[in-house]
C-alpha positions as CSV (number, residue, x, y, z in Angstrom):
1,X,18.2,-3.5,-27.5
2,X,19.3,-6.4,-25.0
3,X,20.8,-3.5,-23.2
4,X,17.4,-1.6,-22.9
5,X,15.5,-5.4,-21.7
6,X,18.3,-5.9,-19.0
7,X,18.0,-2.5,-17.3
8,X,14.3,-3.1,-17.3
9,X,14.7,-6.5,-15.8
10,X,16.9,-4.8,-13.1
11,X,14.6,-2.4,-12.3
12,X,11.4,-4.9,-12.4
13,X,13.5,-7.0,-10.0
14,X,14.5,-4.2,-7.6
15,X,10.9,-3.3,-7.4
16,X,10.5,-6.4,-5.3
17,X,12.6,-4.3,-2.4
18,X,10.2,-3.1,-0.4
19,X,9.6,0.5,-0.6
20,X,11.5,0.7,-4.1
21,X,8.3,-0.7,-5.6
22,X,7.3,3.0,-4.8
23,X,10.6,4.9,-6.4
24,X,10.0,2.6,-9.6
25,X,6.4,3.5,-10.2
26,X,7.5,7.3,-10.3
27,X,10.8,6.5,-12.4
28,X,10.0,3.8,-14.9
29,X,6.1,5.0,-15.4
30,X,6.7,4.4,-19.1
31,X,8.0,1.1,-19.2
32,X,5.2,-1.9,-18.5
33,X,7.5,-4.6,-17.8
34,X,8.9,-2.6,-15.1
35,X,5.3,-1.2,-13.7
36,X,3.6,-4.9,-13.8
37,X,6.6,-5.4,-10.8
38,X,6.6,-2.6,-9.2
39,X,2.6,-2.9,-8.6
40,X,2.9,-6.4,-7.4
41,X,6.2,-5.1,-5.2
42,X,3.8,-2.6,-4.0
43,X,1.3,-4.8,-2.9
44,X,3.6,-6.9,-1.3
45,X,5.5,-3.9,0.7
46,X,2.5,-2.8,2.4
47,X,0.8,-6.0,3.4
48,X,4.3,-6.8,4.9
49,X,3.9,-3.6,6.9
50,X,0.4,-4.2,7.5
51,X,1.7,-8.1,8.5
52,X,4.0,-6.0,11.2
53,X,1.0,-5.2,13.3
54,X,0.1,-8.5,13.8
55,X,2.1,-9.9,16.8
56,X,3.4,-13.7,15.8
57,X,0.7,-14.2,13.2
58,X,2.7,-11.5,10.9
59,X,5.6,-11.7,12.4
60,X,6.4,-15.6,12.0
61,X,3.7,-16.4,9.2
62,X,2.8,-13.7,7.1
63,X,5.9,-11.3,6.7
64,X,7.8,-15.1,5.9
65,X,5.4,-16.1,3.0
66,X,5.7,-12.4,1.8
67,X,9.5,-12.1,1.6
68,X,9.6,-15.7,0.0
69,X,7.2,-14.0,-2.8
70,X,9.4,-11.1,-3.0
71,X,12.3,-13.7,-3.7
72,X,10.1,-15.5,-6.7
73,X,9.2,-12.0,-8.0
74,X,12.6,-10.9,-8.1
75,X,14.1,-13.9,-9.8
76,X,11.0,-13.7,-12.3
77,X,11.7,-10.5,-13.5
78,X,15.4,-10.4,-13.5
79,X,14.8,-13.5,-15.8
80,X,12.6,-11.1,-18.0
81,X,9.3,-12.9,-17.1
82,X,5.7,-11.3,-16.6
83,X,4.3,-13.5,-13.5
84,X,1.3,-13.0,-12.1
85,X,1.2,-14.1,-8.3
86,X,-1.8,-15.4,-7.0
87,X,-4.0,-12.5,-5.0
88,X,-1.4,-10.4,-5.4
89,X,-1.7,-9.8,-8.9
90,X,-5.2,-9.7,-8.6
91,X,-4.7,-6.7,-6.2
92,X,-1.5,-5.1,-8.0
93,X,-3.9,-5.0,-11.3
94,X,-6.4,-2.6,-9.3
95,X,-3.8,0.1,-8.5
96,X,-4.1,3.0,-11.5
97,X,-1.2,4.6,-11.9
């Protein structure tokens, strides 16, 4: 069983890689732990290409802040912990998969 929990870590945590948040909702669709990530990965992925269209405001503000929460989601669910991120998980809760 710990192997089963550590693959799902991994593939919570690699959810946090931008448009892997995308391949994980189609792979792991059965596995919670791994979709709570990947919706909050998902969020996270497009506002930073959303944050690209912004010249300096995304570039040197937003897209920062965003790859710092990718970092704390990643470590989070590689440690096998459900963290909900402030406005993102608000919005990451809305997407029906």
């Amino acid at each position: 069983m710990a192997e089963k929990k550590s693959d799902s870590n991994l593939m919570a945590a690699l959810s946090y890689l931008w448009i892997l948040s995308v391949v994980m909702l189609i792979l792991k669709k059965d596995d919670k732990f791994v979709i709570f990530h990947a919706k909050q990965g998902l969020v996270l992925f497009l506002a930073s290409v959303v944050a690209n269209f912004i010249p300096f405001l995304g570039w040197f503000l937003i897209n920062p802040v965003l790859i710092v929460a990718m970092i704390i989601g990643f470590v989070m669910a590689i440690q096998g912990k459900e963290f909900k991120m402030p406005l993102v998980g608000n919005l990451a809760e809305k997407i029906k998969i």
